[in-house]
C-alpha positions as YAML, in Angstrom:
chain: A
units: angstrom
residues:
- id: 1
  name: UNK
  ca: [-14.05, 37.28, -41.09]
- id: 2
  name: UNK
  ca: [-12.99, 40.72, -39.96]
- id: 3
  name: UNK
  ca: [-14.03, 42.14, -36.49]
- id: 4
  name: UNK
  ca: [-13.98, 45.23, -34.90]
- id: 5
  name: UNK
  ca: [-12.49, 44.39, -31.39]
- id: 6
  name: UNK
  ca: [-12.50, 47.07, -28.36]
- id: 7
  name: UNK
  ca: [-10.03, 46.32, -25.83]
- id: 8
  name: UNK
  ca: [-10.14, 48.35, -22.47]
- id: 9
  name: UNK
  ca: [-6.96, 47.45, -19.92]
- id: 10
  name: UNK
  ca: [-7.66, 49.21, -16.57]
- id: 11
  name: UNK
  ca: [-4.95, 50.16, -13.77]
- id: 12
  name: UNK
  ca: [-5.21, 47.63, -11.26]
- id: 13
  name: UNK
  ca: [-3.60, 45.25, -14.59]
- id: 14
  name: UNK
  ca: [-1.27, 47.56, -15.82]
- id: 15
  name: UNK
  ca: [0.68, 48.32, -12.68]
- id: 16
  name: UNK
  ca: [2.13, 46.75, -10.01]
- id: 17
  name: UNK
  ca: [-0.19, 47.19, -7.04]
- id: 18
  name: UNK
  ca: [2.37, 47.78, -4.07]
- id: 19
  name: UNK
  ca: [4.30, 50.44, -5.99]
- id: 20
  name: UNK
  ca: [2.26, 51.52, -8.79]
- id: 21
  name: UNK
  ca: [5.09, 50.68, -11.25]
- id: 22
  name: UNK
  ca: [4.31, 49.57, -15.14]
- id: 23
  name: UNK
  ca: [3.94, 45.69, -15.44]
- id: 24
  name: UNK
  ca: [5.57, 45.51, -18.40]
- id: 25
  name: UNK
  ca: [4.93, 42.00, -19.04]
- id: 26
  name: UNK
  ca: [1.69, 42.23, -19.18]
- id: 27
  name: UNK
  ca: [2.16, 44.97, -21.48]
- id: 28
  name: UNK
  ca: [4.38, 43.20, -23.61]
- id: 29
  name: UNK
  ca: [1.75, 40.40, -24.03]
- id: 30
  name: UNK
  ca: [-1.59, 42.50, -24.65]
- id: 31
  name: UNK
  ca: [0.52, 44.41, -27.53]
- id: 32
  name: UNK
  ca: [1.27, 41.42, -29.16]
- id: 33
  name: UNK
  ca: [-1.94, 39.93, -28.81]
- id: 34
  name: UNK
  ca: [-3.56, 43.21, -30.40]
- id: 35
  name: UNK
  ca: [-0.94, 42.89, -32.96]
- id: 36
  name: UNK
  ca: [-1.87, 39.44, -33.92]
- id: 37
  name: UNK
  ca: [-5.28, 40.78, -34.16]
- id: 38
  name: UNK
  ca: [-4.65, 43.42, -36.52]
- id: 39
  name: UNK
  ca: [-2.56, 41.05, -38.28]
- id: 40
  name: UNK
  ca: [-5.46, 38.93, -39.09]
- id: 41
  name: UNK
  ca: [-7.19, 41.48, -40.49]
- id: 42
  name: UNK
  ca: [-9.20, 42.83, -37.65]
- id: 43
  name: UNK
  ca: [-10.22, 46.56, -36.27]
- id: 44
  name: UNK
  ca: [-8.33, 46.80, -33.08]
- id: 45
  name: UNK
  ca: [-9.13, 49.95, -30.95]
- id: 46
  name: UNK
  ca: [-7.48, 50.03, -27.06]
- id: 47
  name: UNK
  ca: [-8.64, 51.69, -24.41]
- id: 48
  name: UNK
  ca: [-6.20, 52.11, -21.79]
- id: 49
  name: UNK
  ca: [-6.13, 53.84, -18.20]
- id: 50
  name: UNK
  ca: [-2.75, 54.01, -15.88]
- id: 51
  name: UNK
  ca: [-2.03, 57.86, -16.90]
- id: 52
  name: UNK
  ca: [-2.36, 58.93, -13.11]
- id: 53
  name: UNK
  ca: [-1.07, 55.87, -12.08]
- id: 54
  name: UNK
  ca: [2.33, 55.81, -14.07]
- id: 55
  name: UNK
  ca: [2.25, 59.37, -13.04]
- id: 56
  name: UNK
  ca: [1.95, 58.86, -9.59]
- id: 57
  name: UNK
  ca: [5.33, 56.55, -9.53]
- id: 58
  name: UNK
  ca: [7.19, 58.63, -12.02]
- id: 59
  name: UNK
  ca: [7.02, 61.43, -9.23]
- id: 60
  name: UNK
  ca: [7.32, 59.33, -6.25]
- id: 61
  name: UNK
  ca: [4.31, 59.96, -4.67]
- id: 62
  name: UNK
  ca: [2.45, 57.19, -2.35]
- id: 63
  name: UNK
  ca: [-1.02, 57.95, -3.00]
- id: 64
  name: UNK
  ca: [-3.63, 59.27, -5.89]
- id: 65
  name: UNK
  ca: [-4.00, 62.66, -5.95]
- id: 66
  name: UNK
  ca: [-7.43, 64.43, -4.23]
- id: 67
  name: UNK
  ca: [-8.00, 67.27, -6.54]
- id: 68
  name: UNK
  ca: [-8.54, 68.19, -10.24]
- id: 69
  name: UNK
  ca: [-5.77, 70.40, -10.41]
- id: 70
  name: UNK
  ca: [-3.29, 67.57, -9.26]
- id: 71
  name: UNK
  ca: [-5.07, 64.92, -11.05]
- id: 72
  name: UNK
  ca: [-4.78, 66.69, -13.84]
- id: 73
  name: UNK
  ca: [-0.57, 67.65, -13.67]
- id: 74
  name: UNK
  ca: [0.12, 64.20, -12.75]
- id: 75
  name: UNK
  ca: [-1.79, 62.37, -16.03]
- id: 76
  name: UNK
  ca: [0.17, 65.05, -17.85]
- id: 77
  name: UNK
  ca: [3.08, 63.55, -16.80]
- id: 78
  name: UNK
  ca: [2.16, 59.74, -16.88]
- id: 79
  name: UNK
  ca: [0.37, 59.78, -20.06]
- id: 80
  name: UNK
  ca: [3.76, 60.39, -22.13]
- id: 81
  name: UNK
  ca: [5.63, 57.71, -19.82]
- id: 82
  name: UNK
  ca: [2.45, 54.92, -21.11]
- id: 83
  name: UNK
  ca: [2.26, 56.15, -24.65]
- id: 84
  name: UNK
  ca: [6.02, 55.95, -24.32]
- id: 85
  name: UNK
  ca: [6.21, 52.61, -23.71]
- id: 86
  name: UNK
  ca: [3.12, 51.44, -26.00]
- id: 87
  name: UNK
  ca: [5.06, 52.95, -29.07]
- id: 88
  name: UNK
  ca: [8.09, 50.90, -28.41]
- id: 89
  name: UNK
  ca: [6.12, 47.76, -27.67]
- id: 90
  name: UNK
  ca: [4.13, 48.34, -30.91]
- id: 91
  name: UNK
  ca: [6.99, 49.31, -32.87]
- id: 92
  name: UNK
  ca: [9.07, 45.93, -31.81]
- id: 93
  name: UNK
  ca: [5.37, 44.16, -33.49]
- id: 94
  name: UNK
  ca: [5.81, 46.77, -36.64]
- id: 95
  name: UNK
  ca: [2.18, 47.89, -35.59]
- id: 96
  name: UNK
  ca: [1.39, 51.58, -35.89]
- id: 97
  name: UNK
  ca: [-0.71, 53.45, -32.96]
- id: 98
  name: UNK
  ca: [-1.97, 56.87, -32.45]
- id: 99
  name: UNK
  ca: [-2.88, 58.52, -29.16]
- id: 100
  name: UNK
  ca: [-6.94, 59.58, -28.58]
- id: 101
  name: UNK
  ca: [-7.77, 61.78, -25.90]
- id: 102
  name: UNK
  ca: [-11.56, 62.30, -25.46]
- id: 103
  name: UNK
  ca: [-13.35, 63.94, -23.10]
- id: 104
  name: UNK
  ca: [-17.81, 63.30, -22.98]
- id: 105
  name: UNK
  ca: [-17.81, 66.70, -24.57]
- id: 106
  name: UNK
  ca: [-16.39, 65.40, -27.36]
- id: 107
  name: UNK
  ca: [-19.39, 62.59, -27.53]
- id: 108
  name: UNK
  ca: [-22.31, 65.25, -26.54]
- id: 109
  name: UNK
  ca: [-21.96, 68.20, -29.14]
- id: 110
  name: UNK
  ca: [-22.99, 66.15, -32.89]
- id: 111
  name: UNK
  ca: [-20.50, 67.90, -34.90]
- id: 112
  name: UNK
  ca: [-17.69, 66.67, -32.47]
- id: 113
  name: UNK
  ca: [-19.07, 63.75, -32.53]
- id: 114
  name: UNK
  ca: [-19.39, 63.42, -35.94]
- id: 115
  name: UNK
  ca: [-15.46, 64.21, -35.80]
- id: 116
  name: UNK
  ca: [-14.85, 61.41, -33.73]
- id: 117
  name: UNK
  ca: [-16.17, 58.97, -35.68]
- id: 118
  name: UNK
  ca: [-14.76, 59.91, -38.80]
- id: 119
  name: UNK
  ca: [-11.39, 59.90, -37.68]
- id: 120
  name: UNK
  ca: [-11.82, 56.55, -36.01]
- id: 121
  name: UNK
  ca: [-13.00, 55.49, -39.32]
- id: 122
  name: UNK
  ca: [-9.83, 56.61, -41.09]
- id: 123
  name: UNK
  ca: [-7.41, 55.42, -38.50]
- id: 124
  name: UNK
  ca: [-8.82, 51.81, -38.48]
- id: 125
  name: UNK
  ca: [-9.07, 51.78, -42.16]
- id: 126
  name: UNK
  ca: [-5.39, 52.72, -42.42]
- id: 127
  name: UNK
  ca: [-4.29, 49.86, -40.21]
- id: 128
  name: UNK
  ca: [-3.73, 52.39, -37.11]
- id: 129
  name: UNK
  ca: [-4.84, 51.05, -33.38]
- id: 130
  name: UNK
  ca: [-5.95, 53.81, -32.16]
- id: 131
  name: UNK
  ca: [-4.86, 54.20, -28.10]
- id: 132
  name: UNK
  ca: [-7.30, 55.68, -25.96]
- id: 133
  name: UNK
  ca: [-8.16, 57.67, -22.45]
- id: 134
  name: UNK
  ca: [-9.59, 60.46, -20.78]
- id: 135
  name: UNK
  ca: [-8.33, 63.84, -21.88]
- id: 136
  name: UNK
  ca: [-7.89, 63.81, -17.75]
- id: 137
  name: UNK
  ca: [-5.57, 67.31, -18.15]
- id: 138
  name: UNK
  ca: [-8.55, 68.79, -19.55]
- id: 139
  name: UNK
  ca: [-11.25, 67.15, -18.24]
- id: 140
  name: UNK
  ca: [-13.67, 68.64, -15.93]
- id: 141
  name: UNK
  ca: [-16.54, 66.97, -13.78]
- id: 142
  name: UNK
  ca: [-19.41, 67.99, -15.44]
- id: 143
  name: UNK
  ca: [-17.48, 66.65, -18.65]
- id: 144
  name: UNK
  ca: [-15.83, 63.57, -17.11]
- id: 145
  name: UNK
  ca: [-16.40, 59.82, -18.41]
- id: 146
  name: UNK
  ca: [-15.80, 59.14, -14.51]
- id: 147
  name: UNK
  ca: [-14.26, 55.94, -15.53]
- id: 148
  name: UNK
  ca: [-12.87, 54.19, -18.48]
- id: 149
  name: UNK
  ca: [-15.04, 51.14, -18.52]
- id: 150
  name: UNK
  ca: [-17.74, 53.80, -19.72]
- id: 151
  name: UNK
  ca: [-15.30, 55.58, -21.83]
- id: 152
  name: UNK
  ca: [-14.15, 51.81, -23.34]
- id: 153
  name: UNK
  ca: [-18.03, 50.91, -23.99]
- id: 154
  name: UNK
  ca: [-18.99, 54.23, -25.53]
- id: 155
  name: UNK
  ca: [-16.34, 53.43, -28.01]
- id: 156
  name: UNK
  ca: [-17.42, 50.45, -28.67]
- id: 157
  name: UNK
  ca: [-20.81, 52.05, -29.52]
- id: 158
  name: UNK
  ca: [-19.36, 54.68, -31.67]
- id: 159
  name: UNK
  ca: [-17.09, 52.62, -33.54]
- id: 160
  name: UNK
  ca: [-20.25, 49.71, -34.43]
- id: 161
  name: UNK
  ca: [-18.10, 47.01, -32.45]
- id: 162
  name: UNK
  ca: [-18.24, 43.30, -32.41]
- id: 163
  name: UNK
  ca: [-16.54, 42.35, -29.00]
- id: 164
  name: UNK
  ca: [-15.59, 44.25, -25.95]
- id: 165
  name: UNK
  ca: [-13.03, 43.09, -23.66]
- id: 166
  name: UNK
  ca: [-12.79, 44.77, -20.12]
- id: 167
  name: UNK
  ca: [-9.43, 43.63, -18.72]
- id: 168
  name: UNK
  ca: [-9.51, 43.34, -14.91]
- id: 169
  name: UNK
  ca: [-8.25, 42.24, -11.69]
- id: 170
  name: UNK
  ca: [-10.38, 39.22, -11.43]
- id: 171
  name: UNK
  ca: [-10.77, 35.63, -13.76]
- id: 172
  name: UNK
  ca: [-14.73, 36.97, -14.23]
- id: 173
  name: UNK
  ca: [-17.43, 37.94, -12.61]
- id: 174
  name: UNK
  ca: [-18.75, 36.34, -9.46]
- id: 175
  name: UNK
  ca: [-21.97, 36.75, -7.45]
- id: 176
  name: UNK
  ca: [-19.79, 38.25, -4.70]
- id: 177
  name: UNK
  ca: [-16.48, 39.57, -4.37]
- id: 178
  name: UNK
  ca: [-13.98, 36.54, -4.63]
- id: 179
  name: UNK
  ca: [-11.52, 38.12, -2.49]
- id: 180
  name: UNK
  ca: [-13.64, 38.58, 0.98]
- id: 181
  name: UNK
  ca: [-16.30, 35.26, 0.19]
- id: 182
  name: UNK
  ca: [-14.43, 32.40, -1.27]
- id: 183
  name: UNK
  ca: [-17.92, 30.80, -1.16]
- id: 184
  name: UNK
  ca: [-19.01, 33.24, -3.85]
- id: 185
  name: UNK
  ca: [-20.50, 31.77, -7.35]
- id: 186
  name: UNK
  ca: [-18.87, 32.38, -10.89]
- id: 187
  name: UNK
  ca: [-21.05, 33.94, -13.47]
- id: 188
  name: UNK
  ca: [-19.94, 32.44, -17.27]
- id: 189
  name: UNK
  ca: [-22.81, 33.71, -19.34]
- id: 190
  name: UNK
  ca: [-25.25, 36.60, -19.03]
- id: 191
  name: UNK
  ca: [-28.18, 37.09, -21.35]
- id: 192
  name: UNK
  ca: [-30.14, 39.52, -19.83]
- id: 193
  name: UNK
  ca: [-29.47, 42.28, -17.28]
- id: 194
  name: UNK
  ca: [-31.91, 40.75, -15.04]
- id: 195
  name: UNK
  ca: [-29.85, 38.35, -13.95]
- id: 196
  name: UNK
  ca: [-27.92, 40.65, -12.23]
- id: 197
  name: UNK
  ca: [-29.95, 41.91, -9.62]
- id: 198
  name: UNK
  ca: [-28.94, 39.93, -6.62]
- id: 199
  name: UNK
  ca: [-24.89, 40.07, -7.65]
- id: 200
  name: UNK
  ca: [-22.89, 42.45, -4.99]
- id: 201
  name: UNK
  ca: [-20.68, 44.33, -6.95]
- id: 202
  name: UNK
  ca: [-18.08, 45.41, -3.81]
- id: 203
  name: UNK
  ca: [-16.15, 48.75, -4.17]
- id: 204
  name: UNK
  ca: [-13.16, 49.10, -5.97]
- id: 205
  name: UNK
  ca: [-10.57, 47.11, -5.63]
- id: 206
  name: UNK
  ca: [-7.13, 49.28, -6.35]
- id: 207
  name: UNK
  ca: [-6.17, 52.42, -5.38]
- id: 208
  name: UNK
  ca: [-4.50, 53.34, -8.29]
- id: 209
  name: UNK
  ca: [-7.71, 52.52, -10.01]
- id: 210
  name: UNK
  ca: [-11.22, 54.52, -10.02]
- id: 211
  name: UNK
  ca: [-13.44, 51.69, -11.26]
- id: 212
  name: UNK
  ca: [-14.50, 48.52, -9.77]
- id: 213
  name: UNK
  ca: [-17.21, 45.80, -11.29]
- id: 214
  name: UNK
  ca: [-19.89, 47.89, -10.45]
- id: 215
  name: UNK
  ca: [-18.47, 50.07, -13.33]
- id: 216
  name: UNK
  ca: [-18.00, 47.02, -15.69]
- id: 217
  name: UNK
  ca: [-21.65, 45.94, -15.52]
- id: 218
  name: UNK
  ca: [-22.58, 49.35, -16.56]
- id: 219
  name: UNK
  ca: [-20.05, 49.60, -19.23]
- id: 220
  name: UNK
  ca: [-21.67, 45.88, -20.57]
- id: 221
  name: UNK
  ca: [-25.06, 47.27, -20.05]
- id: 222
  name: UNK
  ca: [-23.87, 50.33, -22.65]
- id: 223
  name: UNK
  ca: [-21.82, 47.87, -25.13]
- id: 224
  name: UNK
  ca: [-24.80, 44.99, -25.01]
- id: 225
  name: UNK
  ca: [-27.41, 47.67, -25.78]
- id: 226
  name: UNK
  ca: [-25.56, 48.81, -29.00]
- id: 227
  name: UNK
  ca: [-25.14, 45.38, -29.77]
- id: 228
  name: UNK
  ca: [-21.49, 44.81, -28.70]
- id: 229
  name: UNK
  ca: [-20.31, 41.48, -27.15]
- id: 230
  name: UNK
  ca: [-18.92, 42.09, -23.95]
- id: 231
  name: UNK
  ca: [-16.55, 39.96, -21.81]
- id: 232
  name: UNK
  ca: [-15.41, 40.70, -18.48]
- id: 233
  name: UNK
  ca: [-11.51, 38.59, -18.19]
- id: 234
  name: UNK
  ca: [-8.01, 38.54, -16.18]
- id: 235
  name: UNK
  ca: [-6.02, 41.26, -17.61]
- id: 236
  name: UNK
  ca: [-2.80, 40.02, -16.38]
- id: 237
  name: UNK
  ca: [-3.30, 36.95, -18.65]
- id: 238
  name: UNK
  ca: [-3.79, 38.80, -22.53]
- id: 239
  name: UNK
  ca: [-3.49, 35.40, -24.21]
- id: 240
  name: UNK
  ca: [-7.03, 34.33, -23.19]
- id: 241
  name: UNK
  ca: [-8.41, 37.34, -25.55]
- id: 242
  name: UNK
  ca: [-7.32, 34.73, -28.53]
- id: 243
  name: UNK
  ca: [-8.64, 32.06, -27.32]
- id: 244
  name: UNK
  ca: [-12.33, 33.61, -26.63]
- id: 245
  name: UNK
  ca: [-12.22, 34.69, -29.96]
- id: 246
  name: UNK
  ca: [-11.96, 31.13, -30.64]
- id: 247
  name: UNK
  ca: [-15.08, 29.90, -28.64]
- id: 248
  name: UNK
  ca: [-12.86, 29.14, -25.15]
- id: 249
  name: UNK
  ca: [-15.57, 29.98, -22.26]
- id: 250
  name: UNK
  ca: [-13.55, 32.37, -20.74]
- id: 251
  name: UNK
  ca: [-14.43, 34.77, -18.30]
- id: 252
  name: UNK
  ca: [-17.78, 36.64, -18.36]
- id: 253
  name: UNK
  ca: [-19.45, 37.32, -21.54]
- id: 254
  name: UNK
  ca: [-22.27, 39.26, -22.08]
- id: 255
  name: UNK
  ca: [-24.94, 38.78, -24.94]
- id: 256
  name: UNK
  ca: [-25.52, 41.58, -27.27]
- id: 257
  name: UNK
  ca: [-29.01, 43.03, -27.66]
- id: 258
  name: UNK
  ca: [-30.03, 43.47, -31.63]
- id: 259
  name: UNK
  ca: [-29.14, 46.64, -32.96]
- id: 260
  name: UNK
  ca: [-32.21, 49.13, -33.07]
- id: 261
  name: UNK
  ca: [-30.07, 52.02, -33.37]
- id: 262
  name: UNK
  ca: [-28.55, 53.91, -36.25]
- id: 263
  name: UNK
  ca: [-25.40, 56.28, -35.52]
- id: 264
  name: UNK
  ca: [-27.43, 59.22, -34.65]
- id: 265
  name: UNK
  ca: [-29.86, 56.94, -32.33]
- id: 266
  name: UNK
  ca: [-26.67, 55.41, -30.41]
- id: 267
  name: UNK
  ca: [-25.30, 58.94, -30.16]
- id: 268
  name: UNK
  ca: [-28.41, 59.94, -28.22]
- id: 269
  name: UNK
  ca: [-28.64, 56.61, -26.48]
- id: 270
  name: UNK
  ca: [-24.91, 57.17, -25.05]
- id: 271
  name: UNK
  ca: [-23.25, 60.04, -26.40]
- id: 272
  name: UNK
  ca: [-25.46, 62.23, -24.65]
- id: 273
  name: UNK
  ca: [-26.34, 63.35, -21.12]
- id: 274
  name: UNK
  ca: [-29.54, 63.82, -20.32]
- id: 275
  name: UNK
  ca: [-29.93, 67.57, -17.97]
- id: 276
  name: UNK
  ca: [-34.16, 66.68, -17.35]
- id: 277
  name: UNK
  ca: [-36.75, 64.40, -16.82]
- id: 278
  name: UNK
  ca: [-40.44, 63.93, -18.01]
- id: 279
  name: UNK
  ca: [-43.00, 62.21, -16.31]
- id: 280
  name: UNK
  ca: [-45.51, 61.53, -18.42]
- id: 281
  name: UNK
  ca: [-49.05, 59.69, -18.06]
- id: 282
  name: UNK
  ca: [-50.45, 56.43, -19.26]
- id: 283
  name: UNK
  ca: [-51.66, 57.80, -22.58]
- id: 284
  name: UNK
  ca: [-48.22, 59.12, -23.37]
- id: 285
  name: UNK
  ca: [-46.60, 56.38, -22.31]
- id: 286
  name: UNK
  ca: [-48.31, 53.83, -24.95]
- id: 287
  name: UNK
  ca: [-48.32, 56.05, -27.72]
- id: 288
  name: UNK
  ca: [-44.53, 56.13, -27.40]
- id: 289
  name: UNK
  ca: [-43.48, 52.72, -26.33]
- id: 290
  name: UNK
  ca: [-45.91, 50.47, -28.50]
- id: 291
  name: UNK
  ca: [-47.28, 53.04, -31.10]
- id: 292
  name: UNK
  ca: [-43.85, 55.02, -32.17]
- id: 293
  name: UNK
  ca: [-45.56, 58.05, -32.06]
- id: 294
  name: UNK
  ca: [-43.89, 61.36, -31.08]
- id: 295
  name: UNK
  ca: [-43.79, 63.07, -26.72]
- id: 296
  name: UNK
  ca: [-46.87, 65.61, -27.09]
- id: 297
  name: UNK
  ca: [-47.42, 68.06, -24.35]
- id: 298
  name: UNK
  ca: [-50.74, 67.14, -23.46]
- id: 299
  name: UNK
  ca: [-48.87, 63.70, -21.80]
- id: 300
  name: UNK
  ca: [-46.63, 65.35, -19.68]
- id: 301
  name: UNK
  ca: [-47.34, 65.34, -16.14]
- id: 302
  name: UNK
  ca: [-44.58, 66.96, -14.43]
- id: 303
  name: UNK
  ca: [-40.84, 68.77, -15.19]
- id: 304
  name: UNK
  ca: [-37.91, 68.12, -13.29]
- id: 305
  name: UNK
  ca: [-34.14, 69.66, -13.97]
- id: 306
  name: UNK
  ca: [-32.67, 72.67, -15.68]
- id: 307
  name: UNK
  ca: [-32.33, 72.64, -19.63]
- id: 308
  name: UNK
  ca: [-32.72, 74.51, -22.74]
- id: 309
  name: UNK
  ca: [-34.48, 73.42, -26.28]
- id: 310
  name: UNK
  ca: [-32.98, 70.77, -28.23]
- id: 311
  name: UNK
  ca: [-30.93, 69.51, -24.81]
- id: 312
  name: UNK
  ca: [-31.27, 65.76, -23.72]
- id: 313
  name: UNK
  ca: [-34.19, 64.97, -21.37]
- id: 314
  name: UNK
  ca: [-35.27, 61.60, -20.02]
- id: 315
  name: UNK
  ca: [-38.62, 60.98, -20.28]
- id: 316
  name: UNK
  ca: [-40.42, 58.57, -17.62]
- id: 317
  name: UNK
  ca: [-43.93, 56.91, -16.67]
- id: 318
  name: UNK
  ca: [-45.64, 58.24, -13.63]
- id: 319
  name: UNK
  ca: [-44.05, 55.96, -11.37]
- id: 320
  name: UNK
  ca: [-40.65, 57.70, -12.19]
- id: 321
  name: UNK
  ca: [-39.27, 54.89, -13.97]
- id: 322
  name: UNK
  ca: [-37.57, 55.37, -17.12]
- id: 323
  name: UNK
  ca: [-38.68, 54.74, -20.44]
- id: 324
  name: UNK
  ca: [-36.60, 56.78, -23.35]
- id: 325
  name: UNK
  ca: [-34.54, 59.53, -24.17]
- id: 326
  name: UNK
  ca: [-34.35, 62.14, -26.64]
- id: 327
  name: UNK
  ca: [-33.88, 65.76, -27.53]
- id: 328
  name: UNK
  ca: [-36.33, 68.11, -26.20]
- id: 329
  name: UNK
  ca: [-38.17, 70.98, -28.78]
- id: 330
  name: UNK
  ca: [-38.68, 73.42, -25.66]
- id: 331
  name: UNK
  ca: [-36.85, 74.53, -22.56]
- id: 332
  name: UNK
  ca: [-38.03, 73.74, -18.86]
- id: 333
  name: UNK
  ca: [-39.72, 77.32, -18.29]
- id: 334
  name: UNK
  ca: [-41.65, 76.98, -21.73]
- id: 335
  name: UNK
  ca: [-42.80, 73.28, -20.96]
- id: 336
  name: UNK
  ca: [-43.69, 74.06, -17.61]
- id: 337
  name: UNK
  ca: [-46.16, 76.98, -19.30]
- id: 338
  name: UNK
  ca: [-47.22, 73.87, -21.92]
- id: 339
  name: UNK
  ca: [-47.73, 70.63, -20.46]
- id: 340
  name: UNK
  ca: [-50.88, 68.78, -20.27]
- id: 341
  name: UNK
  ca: [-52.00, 71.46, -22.89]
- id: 342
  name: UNK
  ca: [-53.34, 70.16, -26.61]
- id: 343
  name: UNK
  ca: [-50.61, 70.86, -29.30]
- id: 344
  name: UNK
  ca: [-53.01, 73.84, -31.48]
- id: 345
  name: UNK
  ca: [-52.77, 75.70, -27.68]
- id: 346
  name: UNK
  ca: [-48.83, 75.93, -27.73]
- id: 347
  name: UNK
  ca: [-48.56, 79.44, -29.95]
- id: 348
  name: UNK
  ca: [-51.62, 80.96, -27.69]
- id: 349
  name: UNK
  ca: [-49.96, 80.41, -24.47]
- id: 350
  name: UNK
  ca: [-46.38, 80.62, -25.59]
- id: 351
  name: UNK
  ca: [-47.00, 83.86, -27.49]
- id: 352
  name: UNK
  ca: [-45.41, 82.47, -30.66]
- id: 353
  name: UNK
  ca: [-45.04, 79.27, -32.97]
- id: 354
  name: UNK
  ca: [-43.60, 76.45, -32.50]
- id: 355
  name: UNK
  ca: [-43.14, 72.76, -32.72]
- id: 356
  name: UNK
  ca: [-46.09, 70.57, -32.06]
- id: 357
  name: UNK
  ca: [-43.88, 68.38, -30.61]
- id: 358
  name: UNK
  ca: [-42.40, 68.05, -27.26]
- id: 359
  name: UNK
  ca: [-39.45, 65.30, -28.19]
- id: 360
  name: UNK
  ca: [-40.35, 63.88, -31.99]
- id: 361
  name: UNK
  ca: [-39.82, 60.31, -32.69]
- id: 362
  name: UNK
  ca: [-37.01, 60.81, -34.94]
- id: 363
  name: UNK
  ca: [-35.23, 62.11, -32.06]
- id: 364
  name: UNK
  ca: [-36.05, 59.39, -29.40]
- id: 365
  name: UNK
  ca: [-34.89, 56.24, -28.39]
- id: 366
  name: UNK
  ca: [-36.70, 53.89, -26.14]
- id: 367
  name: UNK
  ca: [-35.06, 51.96, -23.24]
- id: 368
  name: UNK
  ca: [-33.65, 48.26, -24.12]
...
């Protein structure tokens, strides 16, 4: 049967570590495992860091660059080196690519996201695997994945994935870092977030890289949520993608959670940043999270951040904790006029109509 199959390759496997130069062998073996894939009949999508890092060694220099401006000159340069050397890798395999530069802007706004998909759609259907990273010439901080673990799992959202692979420095994950406790535990199976609590993640691990497994677990707490597979593996070793496919306990693999969401719901889930928080009472709090109903104003307690209507807020119980997200009828300086008032007040106080709504159900989507 046919899967949809996000691969995500980070720096620390591409490279060499000492001097930051391709590892083309591992290279060579990923592309022809992803070309084995598609030649089986499956989606293939890759998501693939290294543009800084390949930059870095193309222009001699020792260390990763400090600000945007450099950051962004040196991906310039490395990006055509790696999507260089992917096209004649995937050409030797007769596999076509294309090249996909996102930034989160391109996830927030609906109608780019909208684009997104659709052209995801038509590359897969054509046969294409679709290469992709930051837009990190472009990309600012406020717009900024911030790694490609998040970038690779939002994919996977967007695209309706089966698996995601994060490819990685390290056989799996392990209750402590591997390299500085030899003692510490392996972790083969994970079937609820939960289990995670007492793991210590460590920092990253490369300095060509920005990630590190702290990263990962988020990116599998993203890809599980929307119902995506995710396995944490040795990137230098490609081959062991086949055989997980296969049923080989490999790595770490992450359960998916059922799929609650539709496109639009996932977009909100992930595609979205949320620029304010509700805290809302008990009443509020029930009516949304066992009832379905829609955020009144009458249950909101208190206003936090800086946004505008239809914007993303986060709405939470009284305790601060959070319970959904979803777009937001008002802005902050109208809600903070509104809340805790009864839904016929609104147009009295405000001066003019509007919604009876604060954030309507249609537009929500509760925590997993």
């Amino acid at each position: 049967m046919s899967q949809t199959v996000v691969v995500k390759i980070g720096t620390s496997s591409l490279t060499q570590p000492e001097t930051g130069q391709l590892a083309l062998s591992t290279i060579a073996a990923l592309v022809e495992v992803l070309s084995t894939l598609r030649q089986q009949g499956n989606r293939v999508v890759l998501v693939s860091s290294g543009a800084i890092g390949v930059g870095c060694a193309r222009l001699g220099l020792t260390d990763r660059p400090k600000t945007i401006a450099l950051k962004q000159a040196v991906a310039a340069v490395g990006q055509g080196r790696l999507m260089r050397i992917y096209d004649d890798f995937f050409t030797a395999m007769q596999q076509p690519i294309a090249q996909v530069l996102l930034t989160r802007g391109d996830l927030v706004e609906r109608s780019r996201y909208v684009n997104v998909y659709r052209t995801f759609q038509e590359l897969l259907q054509l046969g294409v695997v679709p290469i992709v990273n930051e837009n990190d010439t472009v990309a600012v901080d406020e717009l900024k994945f911030g790694d490609n673990d998040t970038l690779s799992a939002l994919v996977a959202s967007l695209v309706d994935a089966d698996w995601l692979f994060l490819l990685t420095d390290v056989d799996r994950l392990y209750s402590e870092d591997p390299r500085s406790n030899p003692d510490a535990q392996p972790i083969a199976l994970v079937q609820n977030m939960k289990q995670l609590a007492d793991v210590q993640t460590g920092k990253p691990g490369s300095r060509w890289g920005t990630g590190g497994m702290v990263t990962k677990i988020a990116a599998a707490q993203i890809a599980t949520g929307a119902g995506v597979r995710t396995v944490i593996m040795q990137g230098k070793s490609p081959l062991n993608l086949l055989k997980i496919l296969a049923g080989d306990a490999i790595g770490t693999q992450f359960e998916p959670q059922p799929r609650p969401f539709n496109a639009r719901q996932r977009w909100i889930a992930h595609g979205l940043i949320s620029t304010g928080k509700l805290l809302l009472d008990e009443g509020a709090v029930e009516a949304i999270c066992k009832a379905g109903k829609s955020l009144l104003a009458a249950g909101i307690l208190h206003v936090e951040g800086e946004f505008e209507s239809h914007d993303a807020v986060t709405l939470c119980d009284r305790a601060g904790h959070e319970i959904a997200k979803g777009l937001v009828n008002y802005s902050r300086e109208e809600l903070q006029k509104i809340q805790g008032h009864h839904s016929e007040k609104i147009s009295e106080i405000l001066g003019y109509l509007g919604a009876d709504t604060i954030v309507h159900r249609d537009n929500l989507v509760l925590n997993q």
